[in-house]
C-alpha positions in Angstrom: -5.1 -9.2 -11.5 -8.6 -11.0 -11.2 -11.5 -9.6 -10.4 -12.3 -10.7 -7.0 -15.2 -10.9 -4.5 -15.4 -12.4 -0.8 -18.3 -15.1 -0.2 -19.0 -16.0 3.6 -21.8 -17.4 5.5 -22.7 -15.4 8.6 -24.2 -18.1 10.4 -23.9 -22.3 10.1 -27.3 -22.9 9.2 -26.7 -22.1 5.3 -26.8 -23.7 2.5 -23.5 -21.9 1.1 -22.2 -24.4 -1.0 -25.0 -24.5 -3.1 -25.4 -20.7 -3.8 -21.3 -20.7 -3.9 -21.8 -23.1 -6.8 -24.7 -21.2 -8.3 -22.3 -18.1 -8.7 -19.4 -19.6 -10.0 -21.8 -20.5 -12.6 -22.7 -16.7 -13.0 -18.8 -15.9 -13.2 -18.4 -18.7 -15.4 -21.0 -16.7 -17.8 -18.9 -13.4 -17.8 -15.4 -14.2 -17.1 -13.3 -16.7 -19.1 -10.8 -18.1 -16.3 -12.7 -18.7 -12.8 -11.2 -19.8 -10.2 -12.3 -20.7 -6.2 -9.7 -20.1 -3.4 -10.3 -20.7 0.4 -9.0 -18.1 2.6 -8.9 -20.1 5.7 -9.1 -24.1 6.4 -10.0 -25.5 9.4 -7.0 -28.4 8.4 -5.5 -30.1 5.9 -7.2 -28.9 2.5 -7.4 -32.9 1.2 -10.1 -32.9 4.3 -12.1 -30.0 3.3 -14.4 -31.6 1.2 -17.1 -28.4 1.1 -13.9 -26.7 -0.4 -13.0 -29.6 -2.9 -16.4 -30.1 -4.1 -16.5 -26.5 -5.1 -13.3 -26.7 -6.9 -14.9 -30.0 -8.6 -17.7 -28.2 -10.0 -15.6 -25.7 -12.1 -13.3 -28.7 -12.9 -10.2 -27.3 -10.8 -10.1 -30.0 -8.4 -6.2 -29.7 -8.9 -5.9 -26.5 -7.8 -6.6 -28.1 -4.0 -2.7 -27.7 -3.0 -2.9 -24.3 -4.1 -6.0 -22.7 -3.8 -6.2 -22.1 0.0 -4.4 -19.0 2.0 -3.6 -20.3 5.9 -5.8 -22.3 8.5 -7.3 -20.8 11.3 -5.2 -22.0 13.8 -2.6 -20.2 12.2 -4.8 -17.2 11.8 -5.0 -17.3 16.0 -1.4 -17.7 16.7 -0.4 -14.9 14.6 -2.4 -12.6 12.7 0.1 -10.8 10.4 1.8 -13.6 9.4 -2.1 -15.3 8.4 -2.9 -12.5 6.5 0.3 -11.8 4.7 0.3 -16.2 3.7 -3.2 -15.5 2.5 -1.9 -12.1 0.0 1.4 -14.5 -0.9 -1.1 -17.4 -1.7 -3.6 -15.4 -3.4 -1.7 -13.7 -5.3 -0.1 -16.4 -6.8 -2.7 -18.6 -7.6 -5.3 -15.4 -8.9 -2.6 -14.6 -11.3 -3.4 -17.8 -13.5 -7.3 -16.3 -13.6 -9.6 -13.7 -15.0 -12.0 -14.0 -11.6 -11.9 -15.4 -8.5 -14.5 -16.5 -5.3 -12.6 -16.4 -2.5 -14.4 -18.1 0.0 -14.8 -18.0 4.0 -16.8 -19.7 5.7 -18.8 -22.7 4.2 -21.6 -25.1 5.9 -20.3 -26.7 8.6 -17.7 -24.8 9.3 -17.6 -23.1 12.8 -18.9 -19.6 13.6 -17.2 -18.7 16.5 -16.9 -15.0 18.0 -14.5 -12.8 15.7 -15.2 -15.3 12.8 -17.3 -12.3 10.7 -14.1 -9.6 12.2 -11.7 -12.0 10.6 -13.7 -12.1 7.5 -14.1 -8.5 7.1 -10.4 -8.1 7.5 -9.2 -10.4 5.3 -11.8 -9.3 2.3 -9.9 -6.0 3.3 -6.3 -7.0 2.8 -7.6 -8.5 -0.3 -8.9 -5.6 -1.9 -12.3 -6.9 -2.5 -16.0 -6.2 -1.6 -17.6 -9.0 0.6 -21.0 -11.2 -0.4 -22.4 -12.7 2.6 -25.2 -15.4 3.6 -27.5 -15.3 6.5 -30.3 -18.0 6.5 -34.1 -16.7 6.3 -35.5 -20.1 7.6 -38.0 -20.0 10.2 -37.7 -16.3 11.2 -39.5 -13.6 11.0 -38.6 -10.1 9.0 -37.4 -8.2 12.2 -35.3 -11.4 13.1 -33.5 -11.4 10.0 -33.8 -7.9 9.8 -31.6 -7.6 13.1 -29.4 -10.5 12.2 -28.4 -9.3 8.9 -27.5 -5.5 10.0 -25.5 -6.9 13.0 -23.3 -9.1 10.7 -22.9 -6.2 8.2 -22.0 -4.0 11.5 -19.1 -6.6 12.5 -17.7 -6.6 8.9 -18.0 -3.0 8.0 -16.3 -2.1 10.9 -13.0 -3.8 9.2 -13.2 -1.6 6.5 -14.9 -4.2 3.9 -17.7 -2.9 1.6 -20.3 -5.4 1.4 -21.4 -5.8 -2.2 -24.6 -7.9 -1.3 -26.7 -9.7 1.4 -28.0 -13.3 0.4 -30.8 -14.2 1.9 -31.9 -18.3 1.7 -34.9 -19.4 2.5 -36.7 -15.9 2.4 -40.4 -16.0 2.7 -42.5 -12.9 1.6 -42.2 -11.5 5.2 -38.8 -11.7 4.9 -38.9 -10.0 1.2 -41.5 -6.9 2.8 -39.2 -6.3 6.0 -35.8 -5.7 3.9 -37.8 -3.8 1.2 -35.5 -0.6 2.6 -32.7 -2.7 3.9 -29.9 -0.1 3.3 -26.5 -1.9 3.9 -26.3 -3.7 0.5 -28.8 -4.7 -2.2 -30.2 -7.7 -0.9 -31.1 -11.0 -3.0 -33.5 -13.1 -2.0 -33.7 -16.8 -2.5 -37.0 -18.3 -1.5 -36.4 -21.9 -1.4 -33.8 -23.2 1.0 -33.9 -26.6 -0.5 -33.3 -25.2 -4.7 -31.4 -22.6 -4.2 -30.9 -21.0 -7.7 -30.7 -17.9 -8.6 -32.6 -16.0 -10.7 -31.1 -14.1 -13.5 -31.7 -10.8 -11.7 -29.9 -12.3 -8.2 -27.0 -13.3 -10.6 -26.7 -9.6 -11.8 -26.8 -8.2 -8.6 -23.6 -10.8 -7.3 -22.0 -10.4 -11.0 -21.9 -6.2 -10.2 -20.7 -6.8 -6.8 -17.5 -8.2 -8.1 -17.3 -5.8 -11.0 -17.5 -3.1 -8.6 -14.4 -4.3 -6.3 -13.2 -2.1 -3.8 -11.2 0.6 -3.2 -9.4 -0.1 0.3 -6.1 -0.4 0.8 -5.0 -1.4 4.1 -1.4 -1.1 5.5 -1.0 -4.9 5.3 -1.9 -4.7 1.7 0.2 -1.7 0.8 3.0 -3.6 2.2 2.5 -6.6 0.8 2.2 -4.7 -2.8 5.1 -2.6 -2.6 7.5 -5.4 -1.3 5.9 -7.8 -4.5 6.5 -4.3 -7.0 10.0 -4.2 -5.4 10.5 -8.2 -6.0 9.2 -8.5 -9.7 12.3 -6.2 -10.8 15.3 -6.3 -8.4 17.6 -3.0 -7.6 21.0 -3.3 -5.8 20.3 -1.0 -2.8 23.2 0.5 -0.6 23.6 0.4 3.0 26.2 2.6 4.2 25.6 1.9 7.9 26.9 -1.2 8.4 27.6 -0.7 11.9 24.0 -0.3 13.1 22.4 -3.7 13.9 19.0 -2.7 12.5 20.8 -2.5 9.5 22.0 -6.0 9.4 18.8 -7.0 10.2 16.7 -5.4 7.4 19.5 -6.7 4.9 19.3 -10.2 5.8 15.3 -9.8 5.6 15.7 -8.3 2.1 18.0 -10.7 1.1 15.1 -13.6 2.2 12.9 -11.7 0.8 14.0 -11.3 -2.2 13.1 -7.4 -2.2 16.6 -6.2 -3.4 20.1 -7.1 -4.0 21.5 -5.8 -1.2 25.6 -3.5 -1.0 26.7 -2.7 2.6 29.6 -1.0 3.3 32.5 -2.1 5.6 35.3 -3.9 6.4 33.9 -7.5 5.2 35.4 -9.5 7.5 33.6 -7.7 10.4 30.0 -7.6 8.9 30.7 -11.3 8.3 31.4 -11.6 12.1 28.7 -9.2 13.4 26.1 -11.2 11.5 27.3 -14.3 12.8 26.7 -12.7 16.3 23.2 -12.4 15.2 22.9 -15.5 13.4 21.9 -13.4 10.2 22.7 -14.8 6.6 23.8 -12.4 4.6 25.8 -14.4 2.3 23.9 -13.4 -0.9 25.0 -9.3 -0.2 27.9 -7.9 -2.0 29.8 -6.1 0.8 32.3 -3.1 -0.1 35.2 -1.5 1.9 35.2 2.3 1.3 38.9 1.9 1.8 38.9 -0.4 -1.9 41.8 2.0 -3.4 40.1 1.6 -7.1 37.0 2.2 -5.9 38.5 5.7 -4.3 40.5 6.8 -6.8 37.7 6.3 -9.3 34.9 8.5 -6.6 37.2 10.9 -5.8 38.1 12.0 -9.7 34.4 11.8 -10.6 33.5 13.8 -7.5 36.3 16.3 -8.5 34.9 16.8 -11.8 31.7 17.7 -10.5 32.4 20.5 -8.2 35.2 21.3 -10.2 33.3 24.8 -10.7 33.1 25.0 -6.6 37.2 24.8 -6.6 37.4 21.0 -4.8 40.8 19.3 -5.7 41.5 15.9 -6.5 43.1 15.6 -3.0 39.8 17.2 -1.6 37.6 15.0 -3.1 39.4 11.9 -2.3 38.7 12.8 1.5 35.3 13.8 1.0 34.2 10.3 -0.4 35.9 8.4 2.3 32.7 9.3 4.0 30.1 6.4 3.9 27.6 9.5 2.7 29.5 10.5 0.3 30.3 6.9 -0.8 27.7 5.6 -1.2 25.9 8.4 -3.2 28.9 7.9 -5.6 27.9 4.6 -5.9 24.6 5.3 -7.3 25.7 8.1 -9.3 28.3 5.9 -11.2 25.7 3.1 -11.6 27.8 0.8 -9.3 24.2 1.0 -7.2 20.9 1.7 -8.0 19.4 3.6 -4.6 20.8 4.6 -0.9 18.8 4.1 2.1 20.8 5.6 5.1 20.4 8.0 8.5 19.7 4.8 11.1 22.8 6.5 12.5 23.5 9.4 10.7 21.6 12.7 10.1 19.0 13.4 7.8 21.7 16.4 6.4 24.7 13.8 6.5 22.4 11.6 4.4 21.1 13.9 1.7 23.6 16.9 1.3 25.5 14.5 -0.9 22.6 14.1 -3.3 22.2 17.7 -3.6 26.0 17.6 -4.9 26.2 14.7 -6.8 23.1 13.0 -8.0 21.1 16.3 -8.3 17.8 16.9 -9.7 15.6 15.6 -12.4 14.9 18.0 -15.4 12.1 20.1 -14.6 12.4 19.7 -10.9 13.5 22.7 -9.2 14.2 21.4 -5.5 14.1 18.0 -4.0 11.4 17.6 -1.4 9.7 15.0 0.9 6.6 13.4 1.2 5.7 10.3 4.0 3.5 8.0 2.6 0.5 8.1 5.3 -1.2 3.8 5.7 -4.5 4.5 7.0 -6.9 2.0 8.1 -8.6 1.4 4.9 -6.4 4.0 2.3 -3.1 5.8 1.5 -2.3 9.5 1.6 0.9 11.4 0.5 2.0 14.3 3.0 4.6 16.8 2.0 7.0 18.3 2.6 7.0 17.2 5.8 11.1 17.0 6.1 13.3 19.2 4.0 12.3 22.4 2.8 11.7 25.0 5.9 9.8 27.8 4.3 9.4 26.7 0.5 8.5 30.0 -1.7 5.4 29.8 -3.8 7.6 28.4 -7.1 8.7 25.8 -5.0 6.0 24.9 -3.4 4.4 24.1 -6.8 7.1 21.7 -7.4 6.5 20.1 -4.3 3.0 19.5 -5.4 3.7 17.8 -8.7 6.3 16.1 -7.3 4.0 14.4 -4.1 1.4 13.4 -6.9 3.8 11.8 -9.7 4.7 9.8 -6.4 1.8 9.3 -4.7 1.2 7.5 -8.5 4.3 5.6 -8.3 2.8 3.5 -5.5 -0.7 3.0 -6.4 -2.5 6.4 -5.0 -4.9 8.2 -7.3 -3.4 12.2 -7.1 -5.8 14.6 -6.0 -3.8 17.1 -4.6 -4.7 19.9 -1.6 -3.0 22.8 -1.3 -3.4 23.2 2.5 -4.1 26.8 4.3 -6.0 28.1 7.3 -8.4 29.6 4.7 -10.8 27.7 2.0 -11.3 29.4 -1.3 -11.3 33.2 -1.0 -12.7 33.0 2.7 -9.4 34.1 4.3 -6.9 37.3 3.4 -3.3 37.6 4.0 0.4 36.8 2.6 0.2 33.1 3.9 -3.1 32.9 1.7 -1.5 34.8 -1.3 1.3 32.4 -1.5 -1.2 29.0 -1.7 -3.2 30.7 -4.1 0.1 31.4 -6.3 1.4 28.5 -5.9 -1.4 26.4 -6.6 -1.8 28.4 -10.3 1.9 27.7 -10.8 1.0 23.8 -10.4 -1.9 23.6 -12.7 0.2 25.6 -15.5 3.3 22.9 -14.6 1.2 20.3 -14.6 -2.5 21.0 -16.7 -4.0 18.0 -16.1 -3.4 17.2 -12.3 -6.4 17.7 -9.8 -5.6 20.6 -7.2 -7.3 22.4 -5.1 -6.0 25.3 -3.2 -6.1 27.1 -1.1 -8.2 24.7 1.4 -8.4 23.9 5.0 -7.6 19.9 5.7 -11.0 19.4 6.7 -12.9 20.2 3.6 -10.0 18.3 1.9 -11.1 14.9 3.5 -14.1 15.5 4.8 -17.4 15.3 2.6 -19.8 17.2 4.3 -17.1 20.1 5.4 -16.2 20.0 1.5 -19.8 20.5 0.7 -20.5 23.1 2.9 -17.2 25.2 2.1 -15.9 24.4 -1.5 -19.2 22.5 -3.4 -18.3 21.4 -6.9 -15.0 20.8 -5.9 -13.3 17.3 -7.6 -10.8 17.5 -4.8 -12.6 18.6 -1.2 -13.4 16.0 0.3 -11.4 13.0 -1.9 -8.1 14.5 -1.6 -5.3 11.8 -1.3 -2.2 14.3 -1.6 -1.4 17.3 1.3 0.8 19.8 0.4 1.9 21.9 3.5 2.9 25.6 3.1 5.4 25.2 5.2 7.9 22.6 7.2 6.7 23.5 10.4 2.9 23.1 9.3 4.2 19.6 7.8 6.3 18.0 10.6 3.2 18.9 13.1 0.4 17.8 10.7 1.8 14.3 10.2 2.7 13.9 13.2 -0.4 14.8 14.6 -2.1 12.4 12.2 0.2 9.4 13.4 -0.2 9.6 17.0 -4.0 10.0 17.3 -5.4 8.2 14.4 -2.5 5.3 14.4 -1.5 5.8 11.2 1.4 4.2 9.9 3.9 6.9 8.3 6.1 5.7 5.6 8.9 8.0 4.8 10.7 10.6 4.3 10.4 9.6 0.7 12.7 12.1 -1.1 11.5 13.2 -4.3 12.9 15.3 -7.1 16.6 13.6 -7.4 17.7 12.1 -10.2 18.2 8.8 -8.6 16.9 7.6 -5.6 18.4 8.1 -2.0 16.1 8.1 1.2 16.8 9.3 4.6 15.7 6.5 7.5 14.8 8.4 11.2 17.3 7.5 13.4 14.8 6.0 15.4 13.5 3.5 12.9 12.3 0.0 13.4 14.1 -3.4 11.2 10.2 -3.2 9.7 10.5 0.6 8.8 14.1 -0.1 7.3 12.7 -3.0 5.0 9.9 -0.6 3.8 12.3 2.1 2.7 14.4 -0.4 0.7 11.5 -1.2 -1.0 10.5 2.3 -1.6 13.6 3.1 -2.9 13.9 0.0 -5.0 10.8 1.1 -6.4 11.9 4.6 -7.1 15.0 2.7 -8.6 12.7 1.0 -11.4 10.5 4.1 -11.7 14.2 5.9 -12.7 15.4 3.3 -15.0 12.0 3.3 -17.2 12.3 7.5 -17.1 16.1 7.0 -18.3 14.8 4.3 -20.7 12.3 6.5 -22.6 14.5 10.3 -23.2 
């Protein structure tokens, strides 16, 4: 992907075009391929000619039907949908580049309340740091002073880093009052009418987009793992055909594009039950888990493997009627890639059949959970947070290596804390002992991982508890995985997490299994449905390549 930075004016009274155009030159010095994309248009793009003249000065002026992400008035009807157009839009049109200046707002445009909010966000989503303008012309140093920190305040608070502060017309007032201006590094342009930069202000812009960003917003975690999902379809099964949310999230996926899509049932009523809903699910292979073949060729693998456990033929043949039980076969015999089920079944009625069938990976002693936690502006892994009640300090270990090699799998950067009421050696007891062992089992399973354990979950995320309680530490303070000591300690803590700080939990994600199969709450939204089709399509790929390469 391109590197990428965010270039807005803060006010109207800027000569952005101009300094847009001076550091596309600076990109065009560096970077091969550069490209200029407008995240929002205030109408058709043939009528944005601040937006066409930039593309005109790198000789893209083609690009125009392409190069734009949604209009405001979109933006103001619906949000979600604005933002996700401006990833889809984006993301196709950075692909063809080695940078990109995505560009807000422009002179002339209007700067209307929640214009520098929207901003913010959007440089957010996009995974980029944020250059902003603000106009030095007949002010003073405490007026552009104030009016610089309060624009930084309003995009901050959205989670985007700002990677400088422009400053146009800055006289030597101007330069003296923002000498210790400690938002961004500041570059100063004195004349208003010339404004070129100086081959120090272009190394100042040219680090801010080398340096990016590291947020990752919900919206954008989505919006990645349904594209990772896309580039490589699985065939997903849906045993609960019978649920509505069901039908829903298939005919979405289906759209979508995310996965191709096996529901079980009777197909003539899942054909009629769509039509109910006015749902198109024409492009999903649907499967009766009455198909005699299809039996007969479950029921003597299934035999075979719990063959040592005494089932019969006869046995088996009953035990994968069930949709569970079918559909786990499915994947198994590579008539399926993943399962996603338990919008009306149990999380036990879901899994216990993976246990049996798919089993685990080599080197995986137990399959365990994690729930992928979408923060405001990052991603943490929790676990186990849903199977394993009181996991011994062997298997806790294995939950730890397992939570990072996933947290991996969808973009996360493992650094793993192995979570206690005690940090370091500052508590004593049995609970203690069995972090401690467990976190030396994890380094000798896994060398090169980061871990720290045992440690309290506020030296784990927060920097100044992590410097007061476990300094020198490359994980207090940074971690990004939780393990849990135990279930109980899990189900709470994520919980906890969700309700007050609005996180978005993802999950269970089950880990360890062969193949994937993932358990829905029976509670779950058509949106949290979707997401877990995705995940498991993902886990899908992830299990083909590790198949690939024994």
């Amino acid at each position: 992907m391109a590197y990428t930075v965010y270039f807005t004016a803060a006010e109207t009274n800027c000569p952005t075009q101009e300094v847009a155009k001076e550091y596309l030159k600076a990109l065009g010095s560096v970077y091969g391929r550069v490209g200029v994309f407008r995240s929002f248009t205030n109408g058709p793009i043939e009528e944005d000619a601040a937006f066409l003249g930039l593309l005109q000065s790198i000789g893209r002026r083609e690009d125009a039907e392409r190069a734009w992400g949604t209009t405001r008035a979109s933006y103001v009807v619906d949000e979600e949908n604005a933002m996700n157009a401006i990833l889809r839009r984006y993301s196709d049109y950075a692909r063809d580049f080695d940078a990109v200046l995505v560009v807000g707002l422009l002179e002339g445009d209007p700067v209307l309340p929640g214009s520098l909010d929207r901003a913010g966000r959007a440089a957010a989503h996009l995974g980029c740091s944020l250059v902003m303008l603000v106009s030095g012309d007949k002010r003073t140093g405490k007026q552009v002073a104030a009016v610089t920190t309060l624009a930084a305040a309003e995009i901050t608070k959205e989670h985007a880093p700002i990677a400088a502060t422009v400053v146009v017309g800055a006289s030597d007032e101007v330069r003296r009052a923002l000498s210790d201006y400690k938002n961004s590094p500041v570059v100063l342009i004195p004349d208003a009418a010339d404004p070129k930069l100086t081959p120090q202000a272009a190394d100042i812009l040219l680090e801010g987009i080398a340096k990016g960003s590291d947020v990752v917003t919900p919206l954008s975690f989505t919006f990645a793992l349904v594209e990772k999902a896309r580039s490589n379809r699985q065939r997903i099964v849906l045993p609960e055909s019978e649920d509505d949310r069901i039908l829903y999230a298939a005919a979405e996926c289906l759209e979508r594009e995310i996965a191709d899509i096996v529901i079980l049932g009777e197909k003539e009523e899942v054909d009629a039950r769509a039509a109910e809903l006015g749902l198109d699910l024409a492009g999903a292979r649907i499967v009766s888990t009455s198909d005699p073949e299809l039996l007969d060729k479950y029921a003597t693998e299934f035999a075979r493997l719990r063959a040592k456990k005494g089932v019969t033929y006869e046995q088996a043949l009953e035990t994968v009627k069930d949709v569970s039980y079918f559909g786990t076969m499915m994947v198994h015999m590579d008539d399926a890639d993943g399962m996603v089920s338990g919008a009306a079944h149990t999380t036990a009625h879901t899994i216990v059949p993976s246990f049996q069938i798919i089993k685990t990976k080599p080197g995986t002693s137990i399959v365990s959970s994690v729930f992928l936690m979408l923060m405001a502006d990052r991603v943490h892994a929790y676990g186990d947070c849903a199977v394993n009640t009181n996991p011994t300090p062997e298997q806790l270990a294995n939950i730890a290596v397992s939570s990072a090699k996933t947290a991996e799998e969808f973009g996360v950067d493992p650094k793993v804390a192995m979570l206690s009421y005690s940090t370091g050696d500052s508590g004593k007891g049995p609970d203690v002992d069995a972090v401690v062992e467990a976190t030396r089992l994890a380094r000798e399973l896994k060398p090169d991982l980061l871990i720290e354990g045992p440690i309290q979950y506020d030296a784990a995320v927060d920097a100044a508890a992590a410097a007061k309680k476990l300094p020198n530490s490359p994980v207090a303070g940074r971690a990004t995985v939780f393990v849990f000591p135990s279930l109980n300690a899990g189900n709470i803590g994520y919980k906890a997490v969700q309700r007050t700080s609005g996180a978005i939990a993802v999950g269970p994600v089950l880990q360890g299994l062969n193949k994937p199969v993932n358990d829905l709450s029976r509670g779950a939204l058509v949106e949290d449905i979707v997401n877990t089709i995705a995940i498991t399509a993902v886990q899908a790929q992830q299990s083909a390549q590790a198949q690939q390469s024994v």
